[in-house]
C-alpha positions as CSV (number, residue, x, y, z in Angstrom):
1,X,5.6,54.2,-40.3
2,X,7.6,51.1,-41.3
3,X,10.5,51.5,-44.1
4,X,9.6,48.0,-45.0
5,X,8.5,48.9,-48.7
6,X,8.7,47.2,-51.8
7,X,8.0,43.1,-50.3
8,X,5.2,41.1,-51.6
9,X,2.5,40.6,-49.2
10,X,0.7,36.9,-50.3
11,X,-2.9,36.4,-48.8
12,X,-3.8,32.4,-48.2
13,X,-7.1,30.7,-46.6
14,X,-5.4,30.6,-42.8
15,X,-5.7,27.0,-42.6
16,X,-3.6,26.6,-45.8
17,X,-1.1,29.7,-44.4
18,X,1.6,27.1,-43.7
19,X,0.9,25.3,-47.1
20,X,1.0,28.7,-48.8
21,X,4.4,29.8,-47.2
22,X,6.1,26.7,-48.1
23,X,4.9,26.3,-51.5
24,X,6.4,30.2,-51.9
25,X,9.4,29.4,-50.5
26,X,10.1,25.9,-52.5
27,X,9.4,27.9,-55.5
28,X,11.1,31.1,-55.4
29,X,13.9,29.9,-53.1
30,X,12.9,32.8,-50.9
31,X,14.0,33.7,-47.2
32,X,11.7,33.4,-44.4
33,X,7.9,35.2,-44.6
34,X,6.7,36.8,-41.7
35,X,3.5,36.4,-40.7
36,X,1.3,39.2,-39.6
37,X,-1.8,37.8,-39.7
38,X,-3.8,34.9,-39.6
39,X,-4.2,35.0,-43.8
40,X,-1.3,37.1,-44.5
41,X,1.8,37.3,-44.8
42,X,5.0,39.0,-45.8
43,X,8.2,37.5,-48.3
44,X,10.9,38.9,-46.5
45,X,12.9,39.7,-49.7
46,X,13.6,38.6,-53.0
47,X,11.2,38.3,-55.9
48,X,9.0,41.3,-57.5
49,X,5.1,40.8,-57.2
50,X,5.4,40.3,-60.8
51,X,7.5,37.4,-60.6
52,X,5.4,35.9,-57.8
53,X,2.3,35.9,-60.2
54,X,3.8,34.7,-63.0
55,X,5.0,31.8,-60.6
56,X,1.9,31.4,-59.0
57,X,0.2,30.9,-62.3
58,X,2.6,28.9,-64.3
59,X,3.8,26.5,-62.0
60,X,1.4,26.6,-60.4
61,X,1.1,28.1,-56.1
62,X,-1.8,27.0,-55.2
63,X,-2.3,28.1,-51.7
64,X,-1.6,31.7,-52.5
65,X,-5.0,34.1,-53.5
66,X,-4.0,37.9,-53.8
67,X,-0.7,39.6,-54.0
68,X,0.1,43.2,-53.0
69,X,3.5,45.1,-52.6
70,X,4.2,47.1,-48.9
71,X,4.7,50.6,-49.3
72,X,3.8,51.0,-45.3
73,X,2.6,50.1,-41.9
74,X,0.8,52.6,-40.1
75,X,0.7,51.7,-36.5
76,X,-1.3,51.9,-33.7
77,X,-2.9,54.3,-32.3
78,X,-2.8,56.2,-35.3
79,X,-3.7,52.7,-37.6
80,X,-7.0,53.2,-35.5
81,X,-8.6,56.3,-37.0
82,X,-9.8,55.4,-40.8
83,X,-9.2,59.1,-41.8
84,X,-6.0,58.9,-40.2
85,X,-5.0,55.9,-42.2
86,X,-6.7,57.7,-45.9
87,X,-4.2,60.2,-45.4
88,X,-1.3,58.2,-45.2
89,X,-2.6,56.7,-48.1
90,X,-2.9,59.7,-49.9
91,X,0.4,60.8,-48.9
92,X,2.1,57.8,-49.7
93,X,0.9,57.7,-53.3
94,X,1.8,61.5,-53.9
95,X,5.3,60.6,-52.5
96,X,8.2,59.1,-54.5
97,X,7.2,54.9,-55.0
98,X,10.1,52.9,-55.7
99,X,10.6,50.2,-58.1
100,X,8.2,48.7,-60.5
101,X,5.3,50.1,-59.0
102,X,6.2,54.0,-59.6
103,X,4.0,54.5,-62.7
104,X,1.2,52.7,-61.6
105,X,1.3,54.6,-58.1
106,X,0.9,57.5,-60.1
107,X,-2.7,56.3,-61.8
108,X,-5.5,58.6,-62.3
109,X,-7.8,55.5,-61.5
110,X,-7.6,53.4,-59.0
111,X,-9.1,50.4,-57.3
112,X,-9.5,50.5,-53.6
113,X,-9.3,47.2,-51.5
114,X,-9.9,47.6,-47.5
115,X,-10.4,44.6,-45.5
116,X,-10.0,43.2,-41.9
117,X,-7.2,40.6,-41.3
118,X,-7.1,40.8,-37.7
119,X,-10.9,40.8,-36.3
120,X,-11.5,42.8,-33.3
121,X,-8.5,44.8,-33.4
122,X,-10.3,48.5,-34.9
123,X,-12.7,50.4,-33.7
124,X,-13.9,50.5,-37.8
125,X,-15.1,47.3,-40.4
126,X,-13.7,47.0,-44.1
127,X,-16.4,49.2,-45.9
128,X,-15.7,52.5,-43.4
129,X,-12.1,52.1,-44.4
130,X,-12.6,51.7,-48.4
131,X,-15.1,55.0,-47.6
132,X,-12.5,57.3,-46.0
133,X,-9.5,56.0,-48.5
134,X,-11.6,56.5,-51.4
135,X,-13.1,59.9,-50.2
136,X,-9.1,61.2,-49.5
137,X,-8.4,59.7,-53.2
138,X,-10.7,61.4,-55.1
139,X,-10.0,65.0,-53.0
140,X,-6.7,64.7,-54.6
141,X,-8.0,64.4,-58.3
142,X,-7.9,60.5,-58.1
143,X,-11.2,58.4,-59.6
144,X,-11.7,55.6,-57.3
145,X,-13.1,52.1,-58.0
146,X,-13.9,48.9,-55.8
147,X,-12.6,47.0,-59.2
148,X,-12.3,46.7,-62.6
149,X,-9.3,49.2,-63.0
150,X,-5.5,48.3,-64.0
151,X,-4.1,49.1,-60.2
152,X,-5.2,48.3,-57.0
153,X,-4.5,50.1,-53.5
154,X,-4.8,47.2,-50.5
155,X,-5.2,48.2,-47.1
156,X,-5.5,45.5,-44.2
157,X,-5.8,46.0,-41.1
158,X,-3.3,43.8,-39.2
159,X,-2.8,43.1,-35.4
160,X,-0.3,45.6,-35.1
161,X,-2.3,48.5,-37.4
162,X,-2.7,49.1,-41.1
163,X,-0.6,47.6,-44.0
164,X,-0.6,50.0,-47.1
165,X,0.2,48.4,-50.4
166,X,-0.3,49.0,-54.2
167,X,0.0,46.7,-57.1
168,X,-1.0,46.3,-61.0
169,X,-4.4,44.3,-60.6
170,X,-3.2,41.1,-63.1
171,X,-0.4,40.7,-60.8
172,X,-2.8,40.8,-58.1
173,X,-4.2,37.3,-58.5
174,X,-7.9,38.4,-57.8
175,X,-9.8,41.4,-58.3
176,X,-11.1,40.9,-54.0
177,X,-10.2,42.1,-51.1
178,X,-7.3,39.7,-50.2
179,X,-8.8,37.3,-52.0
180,X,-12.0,37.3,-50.3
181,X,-15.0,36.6,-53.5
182,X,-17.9,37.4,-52.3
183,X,-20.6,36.0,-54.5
184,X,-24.4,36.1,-53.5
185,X,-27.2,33.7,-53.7
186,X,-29.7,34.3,-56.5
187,X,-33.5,33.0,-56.4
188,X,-32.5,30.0,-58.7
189,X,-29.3,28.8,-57.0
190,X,-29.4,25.0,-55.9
191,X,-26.5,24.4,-53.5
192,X,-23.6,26.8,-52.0
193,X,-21.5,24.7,-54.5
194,X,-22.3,26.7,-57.2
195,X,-19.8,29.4,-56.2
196,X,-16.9,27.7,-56.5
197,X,-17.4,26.9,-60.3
198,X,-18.4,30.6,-59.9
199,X,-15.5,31.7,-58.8
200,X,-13.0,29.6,-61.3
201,X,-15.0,31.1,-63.9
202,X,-14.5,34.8,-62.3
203,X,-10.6,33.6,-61.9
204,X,-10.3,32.2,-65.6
205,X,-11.7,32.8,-68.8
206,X,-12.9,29.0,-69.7
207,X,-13.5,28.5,-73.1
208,X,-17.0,26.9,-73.3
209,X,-17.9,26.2,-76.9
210,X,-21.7,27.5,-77.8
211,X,-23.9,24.7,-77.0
212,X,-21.8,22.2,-76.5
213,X,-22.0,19.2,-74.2
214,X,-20.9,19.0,-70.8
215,X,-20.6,15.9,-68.0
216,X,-21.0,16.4,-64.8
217,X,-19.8,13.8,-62.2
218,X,-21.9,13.2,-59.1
219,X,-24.0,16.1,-59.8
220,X,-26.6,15.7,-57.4
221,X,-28.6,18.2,-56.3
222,X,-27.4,19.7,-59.4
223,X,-25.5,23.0,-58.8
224,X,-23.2,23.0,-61.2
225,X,-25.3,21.4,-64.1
226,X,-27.1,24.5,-63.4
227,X,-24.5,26.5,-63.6
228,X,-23.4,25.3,-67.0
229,X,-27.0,25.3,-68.6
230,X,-27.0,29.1,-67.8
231,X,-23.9,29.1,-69.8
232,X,-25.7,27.5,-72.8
233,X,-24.3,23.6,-72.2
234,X,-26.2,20.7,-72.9
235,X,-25.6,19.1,-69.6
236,X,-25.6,15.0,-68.8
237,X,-26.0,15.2,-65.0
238,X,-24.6,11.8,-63.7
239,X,-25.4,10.8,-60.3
240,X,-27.5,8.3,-58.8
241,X,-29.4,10.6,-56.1
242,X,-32.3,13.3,-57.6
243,X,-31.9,16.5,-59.2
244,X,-33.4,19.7,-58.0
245,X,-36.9,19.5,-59.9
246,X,-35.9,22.9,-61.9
247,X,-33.4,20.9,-63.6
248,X,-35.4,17.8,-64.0
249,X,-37.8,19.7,-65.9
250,X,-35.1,20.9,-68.5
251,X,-34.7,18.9,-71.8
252,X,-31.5,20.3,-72.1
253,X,-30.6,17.7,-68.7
254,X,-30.0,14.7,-68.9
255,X,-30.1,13.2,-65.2
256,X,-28.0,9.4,-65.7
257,X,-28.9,8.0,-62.1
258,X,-25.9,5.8,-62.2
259,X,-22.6,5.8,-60.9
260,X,-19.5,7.6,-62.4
261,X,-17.8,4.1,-63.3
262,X,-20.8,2.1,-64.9
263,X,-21.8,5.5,-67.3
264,X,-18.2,5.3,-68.1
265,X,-18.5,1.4,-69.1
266,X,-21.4,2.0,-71.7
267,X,-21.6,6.4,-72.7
268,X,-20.8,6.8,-76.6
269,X,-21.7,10.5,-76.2
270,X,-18.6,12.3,-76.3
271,X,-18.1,15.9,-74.1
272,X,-16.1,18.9,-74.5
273,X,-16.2,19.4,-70.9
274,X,-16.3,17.2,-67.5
275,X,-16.7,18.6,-64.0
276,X,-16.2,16.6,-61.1
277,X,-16.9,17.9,-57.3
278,X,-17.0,14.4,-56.0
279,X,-16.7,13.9,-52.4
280,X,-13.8,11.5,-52.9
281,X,-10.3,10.8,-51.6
282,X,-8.2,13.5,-54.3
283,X,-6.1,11.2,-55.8
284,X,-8.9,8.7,-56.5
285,X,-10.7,11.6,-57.9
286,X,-8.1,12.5,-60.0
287,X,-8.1,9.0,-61.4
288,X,-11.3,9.5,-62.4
289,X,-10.4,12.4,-64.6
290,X,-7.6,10.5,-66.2
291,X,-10.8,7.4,-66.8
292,X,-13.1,10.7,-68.2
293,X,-10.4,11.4,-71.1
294,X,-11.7,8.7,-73.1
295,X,-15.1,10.3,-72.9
296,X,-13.9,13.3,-74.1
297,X,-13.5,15.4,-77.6
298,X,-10.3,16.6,-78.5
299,X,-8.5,19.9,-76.5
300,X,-12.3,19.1,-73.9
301,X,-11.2,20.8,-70.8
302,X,-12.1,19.9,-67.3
303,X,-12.7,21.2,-63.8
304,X,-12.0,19.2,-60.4
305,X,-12.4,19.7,-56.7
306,X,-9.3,18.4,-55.0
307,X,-10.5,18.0,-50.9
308,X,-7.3,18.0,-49.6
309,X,-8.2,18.3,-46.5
310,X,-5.2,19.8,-43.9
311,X,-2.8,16.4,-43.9
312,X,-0.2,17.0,-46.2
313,X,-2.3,18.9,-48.1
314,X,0.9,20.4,-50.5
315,X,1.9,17.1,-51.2
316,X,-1.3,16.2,-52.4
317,X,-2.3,18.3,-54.7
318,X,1.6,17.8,-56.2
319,X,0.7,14.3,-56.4
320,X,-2.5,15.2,-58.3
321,X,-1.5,17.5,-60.6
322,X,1.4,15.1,-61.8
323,X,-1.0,12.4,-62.4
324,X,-3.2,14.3,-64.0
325,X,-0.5,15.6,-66.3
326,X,-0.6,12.2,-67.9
327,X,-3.4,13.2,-70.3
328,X,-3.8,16.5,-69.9
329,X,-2.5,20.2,-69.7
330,X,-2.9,21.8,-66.5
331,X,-4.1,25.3,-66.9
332,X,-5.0,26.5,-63.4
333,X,-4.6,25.8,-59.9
334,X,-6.1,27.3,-57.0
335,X,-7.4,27.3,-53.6
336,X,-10.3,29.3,-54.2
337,X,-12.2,31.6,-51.6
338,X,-15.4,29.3,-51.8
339,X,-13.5,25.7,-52.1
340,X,-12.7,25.8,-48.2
341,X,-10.3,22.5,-47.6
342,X,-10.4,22.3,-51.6
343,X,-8.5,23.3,-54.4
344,X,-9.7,23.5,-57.8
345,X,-8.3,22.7,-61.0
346,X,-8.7,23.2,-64.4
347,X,-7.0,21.2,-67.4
348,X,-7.1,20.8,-71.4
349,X,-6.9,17.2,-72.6
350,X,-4.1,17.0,-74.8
């Protein structure tokens, strides 16, 4: 077992994992990260996981979704037997923990968050791991949950075995596996869209007034005006192409087949939110935000897909979020598990 305790562990889309590493290492002035799989990786020292969220929230990381602090590597072969690896979980959390994570190590209730970094390299998936762990847990007194509790044990499995670590879940970033949201398709969903305004709603408590009014900016088919009608919005739904006919046939809709520009030119209607997941160049669509503050009401907060794409993609969404800074408070910044080559923001007009 490695002695490597006490570093953060950062989890990032693996396209974005260079993004992610130098956005950690331009903010926290940190040494080099070590990469031990193809979404993780490991700050070779400095800050406390608490001071890497804090960062990541404030100023903000973008590219980084789940944190977790090492307490050991379990390596092969002995990484390859799931009972092998709930014991050295068990033992580890009975065992002195160092540092700021001592108490919580010592929690009567815990979260437990399994999940494969490396595919292909155990004999075992994600949810036989989280089975054993949880089952040596709760033999030593310990209630175990999947979430929902103040600390979280994470256990990956990497290409070189298993990579133990523990940390207080609002430090965590996300309340998944590494990050990994895994939302499912209900009977009324209209596109696989829906989950990312899904997931910043899971990430961030948006304040939505009750039944107030909401614009949504190339909305077609409609998933997120769906989305905000279930959350009581009256929704103006502004895109020339249809709507889905269940939203169509909603008075509470109002489909504006037009574009975004010429509904700016003559709307009086003002809106206490405006979501825009237009497929459209980020900093043009981030100049469309700054043209939707005149629409809306004052402290109207907004949501925005930024496609980055993988060119430059850090600079980008620096670019962005200055502009957008212009007019309004940025309040979150993420690449989310569902946005893919996205990242999604959301502001407060000022």
């Amino acid at each position: 077992m490695s002695d490597d305790s006490g570093r953060v562990v950062f989890s990032a889309a693996e396209e974005s994992f260079g993004a992610a590493a130098r956005e950690l290492q331009r903010t926290l002035q940190s040494p080099a990260v070590e990469r031990i799989g193809p979404d993780l990786g490991v700050l070779s020292a400095g800050p406390t996981a608490a001071e890497v969220a804090a960062a990541c929230r404030s100023r903000p990381v973008v590219f980084v979704r789940h944190l977790t602090v090492e307490l050991a590597r379990l390596p092969r072969p002995d990484a390859d037997d799931p009972d092998r690896v709930a014991a050295r979980v068990r033992a580890v959390l009975d065992g002195p923990v160092p540092g700021e994570l001592a108490e919580a190590a010592r929690a009567d209730e815990l979260a437990v968050q399994a999940w494969i970094s490396e595919p292909d390299t155990a004999g075992y998936g994600s949810r036989q791991l989280f089975e054993a762990v949880a089952a040596a847990l709760r033999d030593a007194g310990r209630t175990v949950r999947r979430a929902g509790v103040d600390t979280v044990v994470s256990c990956v499995v990497t290409r070189d075995g298993v990579l133990i670590g523990l940390n207080r879940t609002p430090d965590s970033l996300s309340d998944w596996p590494g990050g990994r949201v895994r939302l499912s398709r209900g009977p009324d969903q209209v596109s696989r869209a829906e989950f990312k305004l899904e997931e910043l709603f899971q990430a961030y408590p948006v304040p939505l007034p009750e039944r107030g009014r909401a614009v949504d900016l190339g909305a077609a088919p409609g998933g997120w005006t769906r989305i905000l009608r279930e959350r009581g919005l009256d929704v103006w739904a502004i895109d020339p192409g249809a709507l889905a006919e269940s939203l169509t046939a909603d008075p509470r809709v109002h489909h504006v087949a037009t574009t975004v520009g010429e509904f700016f030119r003559y709307n009086r209607t003002r809106f206490d939110l405006a979501v825009n997941d237009l497929r459209m160049e980020p900093r043009l669509s981030t100049r469309v935000m700054l043209d939707a503050a005149g629409q809306l009401r004052p402290g109207a907060h907004i949501v925005l897909t930024l496609k980055t794409g993988t060119r430059r993609p850090l600079d980008t969404v620096r670019d962005c979020l200055r502009l957008l800074r212009e007019r309004y408070q940025v309040l979150f910044a993420r690449q989310l598990y569902h946005n893919r080559k996205e990242v999604t923001v959301l502001a407060r007009l000022r």
